[in-house]
C-alpha positions in Angstrom: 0.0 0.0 0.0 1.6 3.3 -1.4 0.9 6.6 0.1 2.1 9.4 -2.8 1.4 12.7 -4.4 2.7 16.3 -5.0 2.3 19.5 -4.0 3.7 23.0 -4.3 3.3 26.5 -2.9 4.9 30.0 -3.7 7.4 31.1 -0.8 8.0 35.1 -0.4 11.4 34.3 -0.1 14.6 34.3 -2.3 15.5 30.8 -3.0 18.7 30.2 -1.2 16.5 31.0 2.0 14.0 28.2 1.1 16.7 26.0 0.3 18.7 26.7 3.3 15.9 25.7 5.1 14.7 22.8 3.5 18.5 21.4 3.5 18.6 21.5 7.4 16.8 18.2 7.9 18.3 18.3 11.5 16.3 21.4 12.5 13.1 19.8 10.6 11.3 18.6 13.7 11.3 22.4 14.6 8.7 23.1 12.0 7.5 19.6 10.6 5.7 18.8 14.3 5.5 14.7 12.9 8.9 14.4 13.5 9.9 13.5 17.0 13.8 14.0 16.1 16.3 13.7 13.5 19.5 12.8 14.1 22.5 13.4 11.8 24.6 9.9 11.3 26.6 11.0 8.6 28.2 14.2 7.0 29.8 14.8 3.1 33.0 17.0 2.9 30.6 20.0 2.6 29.1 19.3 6.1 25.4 18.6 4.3 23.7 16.2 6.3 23.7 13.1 3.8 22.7 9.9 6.6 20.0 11.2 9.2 18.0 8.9 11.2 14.3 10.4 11.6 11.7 9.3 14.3 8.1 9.8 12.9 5.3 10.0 15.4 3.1 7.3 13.9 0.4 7.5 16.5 0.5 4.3 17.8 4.0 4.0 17.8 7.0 5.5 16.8 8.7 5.0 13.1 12.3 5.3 12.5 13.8 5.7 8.9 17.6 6.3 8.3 17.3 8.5 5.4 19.9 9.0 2.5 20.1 12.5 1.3 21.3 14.3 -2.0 21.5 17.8 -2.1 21.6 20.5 -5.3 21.7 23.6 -4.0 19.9 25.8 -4.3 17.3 23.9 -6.6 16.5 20.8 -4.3 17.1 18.2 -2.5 16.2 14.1 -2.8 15.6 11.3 0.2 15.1 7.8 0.2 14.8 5.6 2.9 17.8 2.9 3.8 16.5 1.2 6.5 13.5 1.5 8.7 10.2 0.5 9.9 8.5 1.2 6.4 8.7 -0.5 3.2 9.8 2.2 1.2 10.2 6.1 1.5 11.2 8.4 -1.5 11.1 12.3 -1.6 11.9 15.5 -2.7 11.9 19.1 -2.8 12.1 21.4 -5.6 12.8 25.1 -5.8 11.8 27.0 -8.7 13.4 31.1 -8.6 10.3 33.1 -9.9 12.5 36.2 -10.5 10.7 38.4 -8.5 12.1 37.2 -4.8 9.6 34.3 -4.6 10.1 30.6 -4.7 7.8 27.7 -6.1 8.3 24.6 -3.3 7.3 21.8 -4.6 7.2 18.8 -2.4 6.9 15.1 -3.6 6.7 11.8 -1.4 6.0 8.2 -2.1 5.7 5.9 1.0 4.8 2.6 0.8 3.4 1.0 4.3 4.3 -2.5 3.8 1.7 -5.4 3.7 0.8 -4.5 7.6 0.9 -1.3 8.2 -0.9 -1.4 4.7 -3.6 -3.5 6.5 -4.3 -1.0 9.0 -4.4 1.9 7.1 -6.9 2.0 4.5 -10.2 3.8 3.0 -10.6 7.5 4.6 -7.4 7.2 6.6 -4.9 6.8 3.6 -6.2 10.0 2.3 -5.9 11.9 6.0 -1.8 10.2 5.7 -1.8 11.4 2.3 -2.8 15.2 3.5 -0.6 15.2 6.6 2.6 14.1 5.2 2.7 15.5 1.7 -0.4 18.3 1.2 0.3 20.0 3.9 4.2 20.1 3.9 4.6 23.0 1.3 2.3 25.2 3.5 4.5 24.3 6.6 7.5 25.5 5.0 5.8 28.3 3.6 4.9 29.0 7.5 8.0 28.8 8.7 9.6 31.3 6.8 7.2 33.8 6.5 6.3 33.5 9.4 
């Protein structure tokens, strides 16, 4: 059971800012509340943050996902998970200069549950998922640095 989709807001805000922020998955919890904490297990020779262990409040019970992460700054940035509770987890943001000081975010997740957790969640509930951790992450960005 795969949990995906795309979505994308404009950011008052130069893209460097909405990169920088988007790029410090270690500060994410700070404005992305369904992370619990995100722990940095690996650096490049740039100092980006390219092995990160993320706890996800699942509700019933805590997820963790060491994510691998690829950077291209300032234009995005790509995830994928290498180990964790979930099947699968691939992701990415995109940043899109407007040339008037705005940004288009564009956000894009695929998470497949596995065959239990694919069980459990189903009907209404995959669509509530579906808001929570991709429809509503361009908005929380947007949030956070407008403020």
């Amino acid at each position: 059971m795969a949990i995906e989709g795309t979505a994308s807001v404009v950011i008052a805000a130069p893209i460097e800012q909405v990169y920088a922020l988007a790029a410090d998955v270690e500060a994410a919890p700070r404005w992305q509340p369904q992370f619990k904490h995100a722990e940095v297990l690996e650096r490049d020779a740039n100092g980006d943050q390219t092995l990160v262990r993320m706890i996800t409040d699942g509700r019933v019970r805590d997820l963790k996902s060491d994510m691998r992460f690829s950077y291209e700054a300032p234009t995005g940035l790509r995830w994928h998970q290498v180990k964790g509770d979930l099947k699968s987890i691939d992701g990415s943001w995109t940043f899109e200069d407007r040339g008037d000081g705005t940004t288009r975010a564009t956000y894009e997740m695929t998470i497949d549950l596995g065959r239990i957790l694919g069980s459990v969640f189903r009907g209404p509930i995959v669509g509530i998922l579906r808001a929570q951790l991709i429809e509503m992450m361009p908005g929380k960005l947007k949030r956070e640095i407008e403020g």
